[in-house]
ZAVO-967964 format. One record per residue (C-alpha): residue in one letter; x, y, z. Coordinates in steps of 0.2 Angstrom, whole numbers, plus 5000, padded with zeros to 4 digits. Last residue first. Example, Ala and Ser with C-alpha at 12.3 -4.5 7.8 and 13.67 -1.06 7.14 Angstrom:
2
S,5068,4995,5036;
A,5062,4978,5039;
***
This chain:
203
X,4988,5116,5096;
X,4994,5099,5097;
X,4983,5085,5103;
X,4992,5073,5114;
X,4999,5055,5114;
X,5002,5049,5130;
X,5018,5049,5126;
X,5018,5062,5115;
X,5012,5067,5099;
X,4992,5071,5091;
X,4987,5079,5076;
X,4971,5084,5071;
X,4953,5078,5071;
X,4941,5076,5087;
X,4937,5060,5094;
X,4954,5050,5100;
X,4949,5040,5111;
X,4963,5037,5127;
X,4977,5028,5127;
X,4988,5033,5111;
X,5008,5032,5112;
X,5015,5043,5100;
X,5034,5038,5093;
X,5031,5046,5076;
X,5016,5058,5078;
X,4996,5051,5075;
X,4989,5062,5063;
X,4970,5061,5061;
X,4957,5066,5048;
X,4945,5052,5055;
X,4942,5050,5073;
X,4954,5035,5081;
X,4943,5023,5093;
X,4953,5013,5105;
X,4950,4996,5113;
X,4968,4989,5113;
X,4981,5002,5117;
X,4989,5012,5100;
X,5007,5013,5098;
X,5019,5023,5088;
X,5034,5019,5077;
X,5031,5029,5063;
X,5014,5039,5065;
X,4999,5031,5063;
X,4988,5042,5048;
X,4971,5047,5045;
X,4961,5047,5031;
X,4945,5038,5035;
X,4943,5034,5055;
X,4953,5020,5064;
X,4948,5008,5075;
X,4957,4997,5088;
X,4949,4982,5092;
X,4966,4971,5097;
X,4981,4984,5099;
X,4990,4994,5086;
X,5009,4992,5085;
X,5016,5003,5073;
X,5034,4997,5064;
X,5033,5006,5049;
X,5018,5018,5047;
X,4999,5013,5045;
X,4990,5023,5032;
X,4971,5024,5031;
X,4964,5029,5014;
X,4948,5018,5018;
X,4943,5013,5035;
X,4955,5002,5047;
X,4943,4991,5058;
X,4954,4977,5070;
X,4947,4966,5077;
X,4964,4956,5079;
X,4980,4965,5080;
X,4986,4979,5065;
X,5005,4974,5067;
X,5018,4987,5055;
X,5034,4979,5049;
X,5034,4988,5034;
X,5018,4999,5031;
X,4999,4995,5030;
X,4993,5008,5018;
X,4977,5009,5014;
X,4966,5011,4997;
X,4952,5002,5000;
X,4947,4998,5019;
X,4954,4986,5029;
X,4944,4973,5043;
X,4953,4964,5053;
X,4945,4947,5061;
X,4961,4938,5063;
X,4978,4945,5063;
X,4986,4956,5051;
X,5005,4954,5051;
X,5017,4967,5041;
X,5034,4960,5034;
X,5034,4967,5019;
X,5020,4978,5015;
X,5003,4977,5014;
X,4996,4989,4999;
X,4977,4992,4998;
X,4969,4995,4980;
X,4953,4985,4985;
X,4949,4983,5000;
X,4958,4969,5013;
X,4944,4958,5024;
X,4955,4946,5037;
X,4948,4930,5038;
X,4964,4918,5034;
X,4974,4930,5046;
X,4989,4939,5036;
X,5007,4936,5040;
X,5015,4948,5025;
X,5031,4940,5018;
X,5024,4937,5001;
X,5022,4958,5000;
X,5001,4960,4997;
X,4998,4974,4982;
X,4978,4975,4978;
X,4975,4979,4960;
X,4962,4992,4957;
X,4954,4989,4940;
X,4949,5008,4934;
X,4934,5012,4927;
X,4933,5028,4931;
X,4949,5039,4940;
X,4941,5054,4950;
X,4938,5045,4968;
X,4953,5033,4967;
X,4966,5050,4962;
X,4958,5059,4975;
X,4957,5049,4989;
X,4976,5042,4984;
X,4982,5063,4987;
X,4971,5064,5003;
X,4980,5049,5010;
X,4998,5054,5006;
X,5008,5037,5003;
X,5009,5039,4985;
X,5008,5023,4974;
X,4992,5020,4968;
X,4989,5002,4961;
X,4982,4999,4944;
X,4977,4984,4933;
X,4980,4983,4916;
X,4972,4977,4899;
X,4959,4990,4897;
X,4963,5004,4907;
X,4980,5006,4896;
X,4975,5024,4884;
X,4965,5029,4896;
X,4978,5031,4910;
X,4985,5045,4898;
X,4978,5057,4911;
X,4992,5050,4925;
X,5004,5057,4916;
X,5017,5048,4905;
X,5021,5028,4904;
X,5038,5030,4913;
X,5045,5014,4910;
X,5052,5001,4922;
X,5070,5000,4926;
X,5070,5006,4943;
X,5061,5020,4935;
X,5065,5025,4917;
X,5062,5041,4905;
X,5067,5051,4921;
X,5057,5062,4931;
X,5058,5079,4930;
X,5040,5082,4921;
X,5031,5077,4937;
X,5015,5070,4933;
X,5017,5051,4936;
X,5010,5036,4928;
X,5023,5020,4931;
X,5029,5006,4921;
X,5020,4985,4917;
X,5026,4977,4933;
X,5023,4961,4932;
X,5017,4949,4943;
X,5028,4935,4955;
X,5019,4943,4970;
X,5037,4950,4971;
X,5036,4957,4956;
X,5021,4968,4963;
X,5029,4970,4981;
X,5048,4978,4972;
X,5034,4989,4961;
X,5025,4993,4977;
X,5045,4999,4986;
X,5046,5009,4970;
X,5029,5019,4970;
X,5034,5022,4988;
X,5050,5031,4983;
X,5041,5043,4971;
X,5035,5035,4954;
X,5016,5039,4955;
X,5002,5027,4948;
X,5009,5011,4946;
X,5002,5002,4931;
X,5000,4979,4933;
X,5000,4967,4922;
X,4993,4953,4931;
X,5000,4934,4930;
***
């Protein structure tokens, strides 16, 4: 059984604490900065900020449990020495081969097929289908109930928008928004934000 520290106590912090007992692992409290926050989350302590990670490093693993991808980039790349755990929902359909970095979070429901690849620190959200061949870089977050096709690739940082839909074959650049609803059928290669259906870039 793994003791495991959820860094941020927001609403996705809970739905990994629900993953992590689920695992039939313990959840040991929650690291948070936000001095509003209550003594008790979900029934789980509120450690203290996420500077007093020191003082648990030793005995603990860590997951990161705010769904911003610049905001996980920054807390994996400044914390040292850090165990990452990796939080997999029971009712995830994940492909025997499927490569899955450190510190991702799969959530319930989610299927992976054969031959994906994800980076460290994702987000592969409820009910969300990444297809065979797939390449997800790190800090990646995949929305509820996306659909991305075989082969599809998507850069560093970016985010698939609730709902949305990428064709098979497609190259997403890093740094992207995909809207909620998007349908994407051409490359994306330049950064930004892109809605619609065909998804296009805003602005």
């Amino acid at each position: 059984m793994c003791n495991v520290i959820i860094i941020g106590a927001s609403g996705h912090g809970k739905v990994i604490a629900d993953i992590v007992l689920k695992s039939g692992d313990k959840v040991s409290g929650f690291l948070d900065d936000d001095d509003n926050l209550p003594k008790e989350i979900i029934g789980f302590p509120l450690l203290g900020k996420v500077s007093d990670i020191q003082n648990y490093k030793f005995n603990k693993l860590f997951v990161i449990g705010i769904g911003s991808n610049q905001t996980r980039k920054k807390f994996a790349e400044s914390l040292f020495g850090i165990n990452w755990y990796t939080a997999i929902h029971p009712s995830a359909q994940i492909s025997i081969d499927t490569e899955i970095g450190k510190g991702t979070v799969i959530m319930a429901n989610a299927v992976i097929n054969t031959s994906a690849k994800i980076g460290k620190h994702c987000i592969i959200n409820t009910g969300a289908i990444v297809e065979h061949d797939n390449v997800l870089e790190d800090y990646v977050h995949i929305s509820p109930n996306v659909a991305l096709g075989g082969t599809v690739k998507v850069g560093e940082l970016s985010h698939i928008g609730i709902g949305s839909s990428v064709k098979d074959n497609i190259i997403i650049s890093p740094n992207c928004i995909i809207g909620a609803g998007a349908v994407v059928v051409k490359n994306i290669n330049v950064s930004g934000t892109y809605i619609g259906v065909p998804a296009r870039r805003m602005g």
